[in-house]
Phi, psi and omega in degrees: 000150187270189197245171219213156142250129158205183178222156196247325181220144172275171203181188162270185191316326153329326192276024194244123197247147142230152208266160126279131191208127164316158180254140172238144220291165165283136151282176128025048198091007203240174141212172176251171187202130168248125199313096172278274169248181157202146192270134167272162181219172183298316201309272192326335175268345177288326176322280188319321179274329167098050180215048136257168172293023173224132162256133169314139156271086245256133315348165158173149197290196137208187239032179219246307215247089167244188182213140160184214188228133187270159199251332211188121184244136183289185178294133190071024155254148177273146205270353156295009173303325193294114170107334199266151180272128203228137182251153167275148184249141177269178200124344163265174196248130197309325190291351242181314177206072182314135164249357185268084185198167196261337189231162170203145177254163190202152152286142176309316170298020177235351187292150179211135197263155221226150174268140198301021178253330180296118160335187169271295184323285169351268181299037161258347196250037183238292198284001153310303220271317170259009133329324150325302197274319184297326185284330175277341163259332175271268177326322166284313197254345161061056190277162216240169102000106178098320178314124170254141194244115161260144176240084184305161176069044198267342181271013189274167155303331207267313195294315159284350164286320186304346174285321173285326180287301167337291167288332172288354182232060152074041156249189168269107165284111174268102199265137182259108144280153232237317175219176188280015217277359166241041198268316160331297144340293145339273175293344178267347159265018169104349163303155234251277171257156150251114180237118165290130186267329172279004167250339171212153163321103199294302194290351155301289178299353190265322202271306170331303181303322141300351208017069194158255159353310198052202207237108193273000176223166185221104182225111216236133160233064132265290201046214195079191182298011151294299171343317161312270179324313178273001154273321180290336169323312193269137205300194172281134202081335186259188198252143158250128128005359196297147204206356182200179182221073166274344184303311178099003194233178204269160186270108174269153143319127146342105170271345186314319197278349230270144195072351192249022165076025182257136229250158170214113190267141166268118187234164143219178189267321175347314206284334192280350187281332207298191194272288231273018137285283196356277189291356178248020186251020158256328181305308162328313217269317222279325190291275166321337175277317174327287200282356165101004178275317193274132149198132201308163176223109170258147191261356179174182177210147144205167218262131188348283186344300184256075150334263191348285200307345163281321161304327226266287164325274174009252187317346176293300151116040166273348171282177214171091182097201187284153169270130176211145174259124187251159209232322191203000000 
């Protein structure tokens, strides 16, 4: 049978098992896969500990983000699918349909067909992170020319893509790191500016930096008592971001913006399913990887077997770019 991850009680990265788990037929609108790699993401690890906006149903699988080949497709699907190598779009649900597994059924409607230039690892690393980043800067934050974007969590995958989206499309990117020991990095992957936030000041270095200006978009999955500082950052009129809660603690509104007209959005990528995004944030996407401005940056690999320890990595938050697990 083929093998699986899954957990029975939540925890850290240790409740994480692997399986023998039947493989099962496509429903309905469904297709199958066999499983090449998969890019991890914070959403999983909040899943196991039992702090995402999906609660397990408990056994239950996980992942979010594969790459693999479809093998066998269901009813109402075109069967041209079958033989082609395919990325998963996350956004679905973990409980129902796990990919950190050697086979997976997934619905058809989350597939994106991945460019044959891309590694395996490569493609494991795309639609999480710019999908994310493409709904809160473009279609949403319509960032511009002249626009300074700060982006926190900048050493995550999702955080190098917004550094890359932020330049094609001809704003500044302000990237946050908690010390400096990845700041260099940062910049040799194309941020603009870098601010260690436990070594410098942020709304000092966002007004140095700016001269001014402030920061007119904000793109953040931290929240928590930050938020006041990254309020006082962002200029009059803009907008933050929010796009994740890793801080784990309540979130204030910003009193820093209060009176300057500054707006605070709860994002996801999910918001990206609708019709009228959907087909133009892969098109986006499909174009930039084309043409060489988008290109993933995986920070390791590891091999099904070591599950725990990839997770592990994970949460230390010593990468600097995607985690990727390879499966066969």
């Amino acid at each position: 049978m083929p093998k699986a991850v899954r957990f029975s009680e939540l925890g850290g990265p240790e409740v994480l098992k692997l399986e023998d788990v039947p493989a099962r037929e496509p429903g309905q609108g469904e297709v199958a896969l066999d499983v090449k790699a998969v890019g991890l993401n914070r959403a999983e690890s909040m899943y196991f500990h039992g702090h995402y906006m999906e609660q397990a149903q408990l056994p239950s699988g996980l992942g979010y983000e594969a790459i693999g080949t479809v093998t066998k497709v269901g009813p109402g699907v075109d069967s041209k699918w079958v033989g082609k190598r395919v990325g998963t779009v996350p956004g679905y649900s973990m409980n129902k349909f796990p990919v950190l597994a050697e086979k997976a059924v997934v619905p058809a409607d989350v597939l994106a067909e991945v460019p044959e230039s891309l590694s395996v690892e490569e493609a494991a690393a795309v639609w999480m992170q710019y999908g994310t980043a493409y709904g809160a800067l473009v279609p949403l934050g319509k960032v511009t020319a002249g626009d300074f974007v700060i982006i926190t969590a900048a050493s995550s995958s999702v955080g190098l893509a917004a550094i890359q989206i932020v330049k094609a499309e001809g704003g500044k990117s302000i990237a946050t790191t908690r010390t400096s020991a990845k700041k260099q990095e940062l910049l040799d992957l194309g941020a603009d500016f870098v601010i260690a936030t436990e070594e410098e000041d942020l709304v000092a270095r966002v007004n140095e930096i700016t001269g001014g200006k402030l920061a007119r978009v904000v793109f953040d999955p931290i929240g928590g008592d930050g938020m006041n500082a990254l309020g006082a950052a962002t200029a009059n009129g803009g907008i933050i971001f929010l796009y994740g809660m890793l801080s784990q603690t309540p979130t204030p509104f910003p009193l820093t913006t209060f009176a300057r007209g500054v707006a605070m959005y709860g994002y996801s990528l999910v918001q990206m399913k609708a019709p009228e995004f959907y087909e133009p944030m892969k098109k986006y996407i499909y174009d930039h990887l084309a043409d060489g401005s988008f290109k993933p940056k995986v920070d390791r690999t590891f091999p099904l077997d070591n599950i725990v320890e990839a997770y592990q990595y994970l949460e230390s938050n010593q990468q600097i770019g995607k985690i990727v697990v390879t499966v066969s």
